[in-house]
N, C-alpha and C positions, 0 to 999 in steps of 0.2 A: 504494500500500500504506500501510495506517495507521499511525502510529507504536502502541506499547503502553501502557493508562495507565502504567505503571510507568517509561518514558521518559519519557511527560508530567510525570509528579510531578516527577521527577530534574530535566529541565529547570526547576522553580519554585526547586531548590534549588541552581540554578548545579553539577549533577556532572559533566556531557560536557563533552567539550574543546569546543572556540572550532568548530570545524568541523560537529560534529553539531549544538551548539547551534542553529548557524545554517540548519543544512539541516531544524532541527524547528521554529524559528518560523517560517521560509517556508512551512513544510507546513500551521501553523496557518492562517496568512496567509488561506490557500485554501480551507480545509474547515469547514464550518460544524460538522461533528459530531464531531471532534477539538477543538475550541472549548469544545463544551460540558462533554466528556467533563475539558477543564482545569477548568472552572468548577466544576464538581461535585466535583472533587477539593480545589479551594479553598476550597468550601462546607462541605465534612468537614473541610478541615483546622484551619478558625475553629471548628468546631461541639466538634473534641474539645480544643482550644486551651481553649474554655471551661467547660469538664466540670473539679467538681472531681476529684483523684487522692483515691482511698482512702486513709487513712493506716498508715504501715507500722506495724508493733509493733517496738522497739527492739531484741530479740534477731535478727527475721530480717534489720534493716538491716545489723545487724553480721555475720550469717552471709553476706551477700551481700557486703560489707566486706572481708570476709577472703579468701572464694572471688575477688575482682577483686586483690587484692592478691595474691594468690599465681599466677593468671594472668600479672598483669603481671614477676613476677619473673623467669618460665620465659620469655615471648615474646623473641622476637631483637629488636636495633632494627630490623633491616627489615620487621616483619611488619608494622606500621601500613600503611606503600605499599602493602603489596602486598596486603592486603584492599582498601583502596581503588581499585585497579586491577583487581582481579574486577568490586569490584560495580558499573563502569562497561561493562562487559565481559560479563558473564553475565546467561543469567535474561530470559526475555521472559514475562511472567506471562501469564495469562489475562486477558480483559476486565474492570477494574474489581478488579482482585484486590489490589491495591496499600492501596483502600479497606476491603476486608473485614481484609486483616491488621491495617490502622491500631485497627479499631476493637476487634479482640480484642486487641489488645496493650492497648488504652488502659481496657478496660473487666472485659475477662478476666482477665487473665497476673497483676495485682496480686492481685485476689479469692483466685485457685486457690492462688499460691505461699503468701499468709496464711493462707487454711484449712488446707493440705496441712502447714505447718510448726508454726501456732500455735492449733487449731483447741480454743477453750476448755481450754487446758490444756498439760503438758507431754510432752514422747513417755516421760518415765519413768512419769509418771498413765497413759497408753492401755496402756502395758504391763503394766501393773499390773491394769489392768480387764478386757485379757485373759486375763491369767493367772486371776484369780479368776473368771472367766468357764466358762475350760477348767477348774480343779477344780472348779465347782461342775456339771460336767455329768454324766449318770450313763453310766456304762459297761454297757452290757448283757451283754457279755461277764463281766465282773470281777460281775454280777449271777448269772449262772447259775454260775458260779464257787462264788460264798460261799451259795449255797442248797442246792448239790451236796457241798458241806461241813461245813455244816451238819447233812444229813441221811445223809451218808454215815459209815459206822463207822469212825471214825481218833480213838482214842482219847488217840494222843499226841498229837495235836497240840489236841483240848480242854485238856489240859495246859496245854499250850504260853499260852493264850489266859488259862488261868484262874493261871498262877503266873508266866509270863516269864520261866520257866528253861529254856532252849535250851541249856546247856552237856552235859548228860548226852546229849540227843539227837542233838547234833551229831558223839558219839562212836560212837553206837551205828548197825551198818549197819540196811538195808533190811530185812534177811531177821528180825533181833533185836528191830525196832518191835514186833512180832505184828501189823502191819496187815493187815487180812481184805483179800486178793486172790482172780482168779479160777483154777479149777484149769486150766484151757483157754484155748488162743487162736484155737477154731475161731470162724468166722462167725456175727455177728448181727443178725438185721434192725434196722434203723434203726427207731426208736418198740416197738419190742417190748415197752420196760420202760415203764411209767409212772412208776415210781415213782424217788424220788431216794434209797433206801438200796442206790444201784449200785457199790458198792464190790464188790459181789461178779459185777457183770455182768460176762461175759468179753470181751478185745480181740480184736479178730482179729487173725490175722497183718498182712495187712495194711498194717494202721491200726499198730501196733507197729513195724511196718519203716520204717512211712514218718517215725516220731518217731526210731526210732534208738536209744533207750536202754533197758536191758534191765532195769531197778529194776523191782519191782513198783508199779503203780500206786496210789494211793491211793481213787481215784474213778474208775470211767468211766460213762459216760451217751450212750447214742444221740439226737440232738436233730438243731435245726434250727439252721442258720446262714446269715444271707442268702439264705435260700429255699430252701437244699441240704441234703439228708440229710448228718448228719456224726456223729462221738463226738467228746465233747466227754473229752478225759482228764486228769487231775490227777496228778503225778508232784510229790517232795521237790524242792527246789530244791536245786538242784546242793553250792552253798556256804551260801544262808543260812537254817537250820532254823525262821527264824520266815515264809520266805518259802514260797509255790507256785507251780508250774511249771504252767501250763494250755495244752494243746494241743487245735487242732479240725483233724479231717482227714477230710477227704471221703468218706462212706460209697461212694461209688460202686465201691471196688476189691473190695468183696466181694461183687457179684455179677459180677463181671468178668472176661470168659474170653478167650483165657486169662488168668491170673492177674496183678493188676499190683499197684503197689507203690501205697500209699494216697499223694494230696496235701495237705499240710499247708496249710490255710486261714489259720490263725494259731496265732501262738503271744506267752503276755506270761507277765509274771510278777506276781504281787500279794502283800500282805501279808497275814498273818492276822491282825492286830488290828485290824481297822478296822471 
């Protein structure tokens, strides 16, 4: 039976005791193809002896500096032996496997850890380039949102947009806006309306039930969302008058027998100045 490269290597580095040593150069002794399998190991081992090392960048030496210092604080003193005593002990690699780790270690592991930690810049810059990244993306939801407000009758909240006094409206209930709501909350087909002055389309039960709150709505509009019939409905935010409450819930419950309670697809909230 052959020994494993990863014995072979070990034996160049004196790690078995006095006994296996001895029972692995006899084995050499004998075997032409264990010979070679040393020699090739030796051949890699001068090959990446001679390679230069990439050079670190001084933050992640330090980051690596402190992580081995703070290891070594926690370790017991016995833990040294007794890794050492595994790794004469454990672990028969596959053929030649000994070679492949040597050489990611020696030519990968520096590359990866200096891209991943310092890669053109600092991780407060990437966060940064996220962030302006995700506000500058567009919303299509908060799109059909501010179009549907636009063209819907909610005349206090044109106020709201054109003077930035929310203090009078935040006093005043639902029923005293005068907002044009629908007189009905019987059933509507999805797309029925085209148009976006739907402040006056009615909700269904429904789609109502399934939002939960009993304010009249400001806008509703049957439309599309990720490919599903839905209404898209606009309600006062709860607490802040300059904000809106946009819900989409699954037109499917109103043709649905028996009767079921609508699913809420999404819901956010947006501002109205923007």
């Amino acid at each position: 039976m052959h020994p494993e490269p990863a014995d072979i290597a070990a034996l160049d580095d004196d790690l078995h005791p006095a006994a296996e040593a001895r029972r692995l150069r006899a084995h050499l002794a004998d075997c032409q193809e264990c010979r070679q399998v040393q020699q090739e190991l030796q051949l890699l081992r001068q090959e990446l002896a001679q390679m230069a090392a990439p050079e670190m960048p001084p933050d992640v030496a330090a980051r690596i500096d402190a992580a081995l210092a703070a290891e070594a604080a926690t370790t017991p003193v016995g833990g040294r032996r007794f890794r050492a005593l595994v790794s004469r002990e454990t672990g028969r690699w596959p053929r030649l496997a000994l070679a492949a780790v040597g050489t990611v270690v020696a030519l990968g592991l520096g590359t990866i850890v200096v891209q991943g930690l310092n890669l053109g810049g600092t991780g407060a810059t990437d966060e940064s380039a996220t962030e302006a990244a995700a506000d500058g993306a567009e919303d299509p939801l908060e799109h059909q949102v501010r179009e549907l407000l636009a063209e819907a009758d909610v005349p206090q909240y044109a106020d709201i947009l054109e003077s930035g006094e929310a203090g009078a409206l935040a006093e005043e209930s639902d029923r005293e806006s005068g907002v044009p709501v629908p007189e009905t909350t019987e059933a509507a087909e999805p797309g029925g309306n085209d148009s976006f002055g739907a402040a006056s389309a009615p909700i269904p039960s429904c789609v109502e039930s399934a939002i939960g709150r009993t304010e009249d709505p400001l806008a509703v509009e049957p439309d599309r969302y990720e490919g599903n019939d839905a209404y898209l409905v606009l309600l006062p935010h709860s607490v802040d008058p300059l904000r809106v409450d946009a819900y989409v819930v699954d037109a499917d419950c109103v043709s649905a027998s028996p009767p079921v309670e609508g699913e809420v697809l999404a819901k956010e909230s947006y501002p109205l100045d923007r």
